[in-house]
Each structure stands twice: as C-alpha cells, then as structure tokens.
Phi, psi and omega in degrees: 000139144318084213229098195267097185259154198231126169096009162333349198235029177250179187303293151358283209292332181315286214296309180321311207287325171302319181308329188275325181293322192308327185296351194095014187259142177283112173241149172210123215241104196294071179270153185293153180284158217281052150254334186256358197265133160331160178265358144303290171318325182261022180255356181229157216256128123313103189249049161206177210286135159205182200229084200291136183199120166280087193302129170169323183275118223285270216300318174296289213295317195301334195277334149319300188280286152017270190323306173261332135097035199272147195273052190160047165316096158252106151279123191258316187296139190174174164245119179269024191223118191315295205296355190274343174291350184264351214255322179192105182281319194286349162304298203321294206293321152314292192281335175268337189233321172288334190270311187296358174274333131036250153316298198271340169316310168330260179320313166304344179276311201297334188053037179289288251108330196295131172267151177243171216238072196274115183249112169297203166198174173286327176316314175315338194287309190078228161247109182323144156265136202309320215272334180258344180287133023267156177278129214241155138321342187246004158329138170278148187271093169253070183310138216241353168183175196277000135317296168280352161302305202270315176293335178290320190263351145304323184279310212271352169277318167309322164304318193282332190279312186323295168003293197281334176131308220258018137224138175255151169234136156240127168255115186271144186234107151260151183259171191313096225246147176208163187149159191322148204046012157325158160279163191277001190259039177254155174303288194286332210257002176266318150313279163346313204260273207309319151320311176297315166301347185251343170233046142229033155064050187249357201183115201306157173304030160213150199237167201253115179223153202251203166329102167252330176307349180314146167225098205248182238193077174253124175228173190256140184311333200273343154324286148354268214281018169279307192317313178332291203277342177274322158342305184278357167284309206229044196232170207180102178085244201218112172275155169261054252229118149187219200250002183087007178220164131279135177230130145015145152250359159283333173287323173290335179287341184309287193260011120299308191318317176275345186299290202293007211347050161278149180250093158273166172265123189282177205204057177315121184275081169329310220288330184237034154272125162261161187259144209033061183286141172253131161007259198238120165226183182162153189227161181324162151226016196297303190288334155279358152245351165296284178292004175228329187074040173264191133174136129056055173253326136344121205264126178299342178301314166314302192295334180266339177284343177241353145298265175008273193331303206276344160303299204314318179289314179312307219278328181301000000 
C-alpha cells in the first residue's frame, strides 16, 4: 500500500511508520517543522521518507496528499495529552478537529478514493458505569474534557465526509497504549523514568505519584499500530483497541517496582491529580477481533520491563 502518515515524528506514528515498512508498504511520514518538534524529537535522525507538514495548514495538506497520491491516510497528528487540551482548547480545536477537515476536504475534492485511518481514542466514552463495562462501539460517547471533546468532534467531520462518497473512513479508539519512548508526563512512562533515574542514583528514592486507584485499559503501542494496518485492509466503521481488561495504576507501579527491584517512597503529587477521574473502564475486543482478526500479544509485564529498560539506557 501506498501509505501517508501524519505525526510520523510522535510516539505513535514512529512505531507505525517501522510497521508498514517491515510489510512492505511505501510510506512517507509528515513531520513538524524542527521549531515545533520537542527537544527529544529534534535529537532524533528520520530515516524513512518524510515530508514537514503543519497538519493546521489547509493549503500544505492539499499540496501533500496532491502530491503523493497515497491509497491510505492513517492520521495521528494531534495533541494527545489531556492537561496541554485543557490548558488551550482553541489550539485543541486546529489540531484536533480543523486539520482532519483538512485531510478530508482534500480527498474529497481529488475524489481518489483514499482511506483514511482516523485515530480517535477511548476517551470519548467518558465515564462509563461499572453495570456497561466493557465498553462496545455502540457505547454511546460523552466526553468528559476537552480532549475527548475534540476527538469526538473530529469523528463526526470524518463521518460528514464518508457520508458524500468519495472517501472511507475507519475510526479506531485505543485505550491507553504505552512502550518504550513514550513521554514521561504519560503514568508508566513517568514511573519507568523516574525509577531509572534512581537507579542510577540521579534522583533520591522517591517518586512523585497522582491516582494509583484509576483502573485503565493498557495496552503496548507495538501491539496498536498492527491493528492500524489490519484497519486500513479490512476495517469498516469504529474499532475499539486495547487489551480487554483493567488494571490498576497501582498495579503498574507494583510490577516497575519489581522489574527496577528498587525500595521506594511514594510521594503523592496534587500536581498529577487530574480532576473528574473515572474509576474503572476497559473495552470489549469482540469486533476488532471478528473483523480484523487482531488481538493483543504482548504481555504487560514485557511492555513495563522494556519502558523501564529504555529509561535505564537514556538514563547512562
């Protein structure tokens, strides 16, 4: 396939763009310009085709997508981390919801066909009651901030267009995805690096922890972006992606702890309570796995031991 990925220089889009190639697919992967990029990101080399592009800009996507003709858009690009959507919604709302119109204006005027890959998130459900869980595709969606606010009205300009014809969409909701090089202001991966830093005696023996009772839906990023591509084969309407259960975030700090075999002090952080937390969720995996033939392989113990791993190395 012919494959045009947007936010190739996010955690995400990284693991992707290696997946499609191993498959074999021509990809050319959209990154921000190096003024916009973290100063992780601008420490790292691309080594596969990409293209700088400000999904925001009406006229750089038409000239992009024009240009490269791709049977198959999976959009990545966005902003994923709740508190910078709560901190400035009218940004949220350029990158999250004005750039897929964006995209799909494009395709709809060239009338190529191109599917695009919309990745939505599990957040849109909001909070679920313990009597509905697992959560199904026909869960009704009520974002609960303004993140999930913005993926939600992101799904419904991708819906208006599919509507008229000339481009499909599938939109996928993953629930929390997590593997090595993730950012640190994410839960395991803020653990992971502060555990590395300590034992590599950069940072006294206590970690700074928000909510460990929260119960999520974790799943490994390399997992993910398989489902991405068996979507863009065979998928139709709204997938749901993760691992089928909840676990604790007391559990994940549990088995860092034994993984780093560090003896620590917890620290509670007003600063990484979020505020209107829900309990417990987790979804359903009946329809990505009937229609896609996905699931799951990767053992969370594996996924926090090669976070972990990959601070420890950062960390030398």
């Amino acid at each position: 396939m012919r494959a045009l990925v947007t936010g190739a220089c996010g955690f995400v889009g990284g693991y992707l763009v290696r997946h499609l190639l191993e498959k074999g697919d021509q990809v050319l992967g959209t990154v921000l310009p190096p003024s916009e990029l973290s100063a992780g990101q601008q420490e790292r080399r691309f080594s596969f085709p990409h293209a700088v592009l400000d999904v925001s800009d009406a006229e750089a996507c038409a000239r992009c997508i024009a240009e490269y003709k791709p049977q198959v858009i999976y959009h990545l690009a966005g902003i994923a981390f709740v508190p910078e959507a709560e901190a400035d919604f009218p940004r949220t709302l350029l990158v999250n919801v004005a750039a897929i119109d964006n995209i799909f204006r494009v395709c709809h005027l060239l009338e190529n066909g191109t599917k695009v890959v919309l990745i939505s998130s599990g957040e849109v459900y909001g909070k679920v009651r313990a009597a509905d869980l697992p959560v199904t595709e026909s869960t009704p969606i009520a974002p609960t901030n303004n993140y999930s606010l913005s993926k939600a009205m992101g799904e419904l300009v991708a819906q208006r267009y599919a509507r008229q014809g000339h481009s499909e969409v599938v939109i996928l909701r993953p629930f929390n995805h997590i593997g090595p090089g993730q950012n640190n202001r994410f839960v395991a991966s803020s653990f992971a690096w502060q555990l590395a830093r300590m034992a590599r005696g950069k940072q006294e023996l206590c970690l700074q922890v928000g909510n460990l009772e929260a119960r999520r839906d974790f799943s490994d990023v390399r997992d993910i972006v398989r489902a991405y591509r068996l979507a863009a084969l065979n998928g139709h309407g709204v997938y749901n992606l993760g691992s089928g259960k909840a676990v604790s975030i007391r559990e994940i700090l549990h088995l860092l702890l034994e993984i780093s075999g560090l003896d620590v002090r917890l620290k509670p952080d007003p600063a990484r309570m979020r505020p209107s937390e829900v309990p417990e969720i987790y979804t359903s995996l009946d329809k990505a796995r009937r229609e896609l033939g996905w699931q799951p392989q990767i053992e969370l113990r594996r996924t926090l031991s090669d976070v972990y791993h990959y601070w420890l190395q950062a960390a030398s």
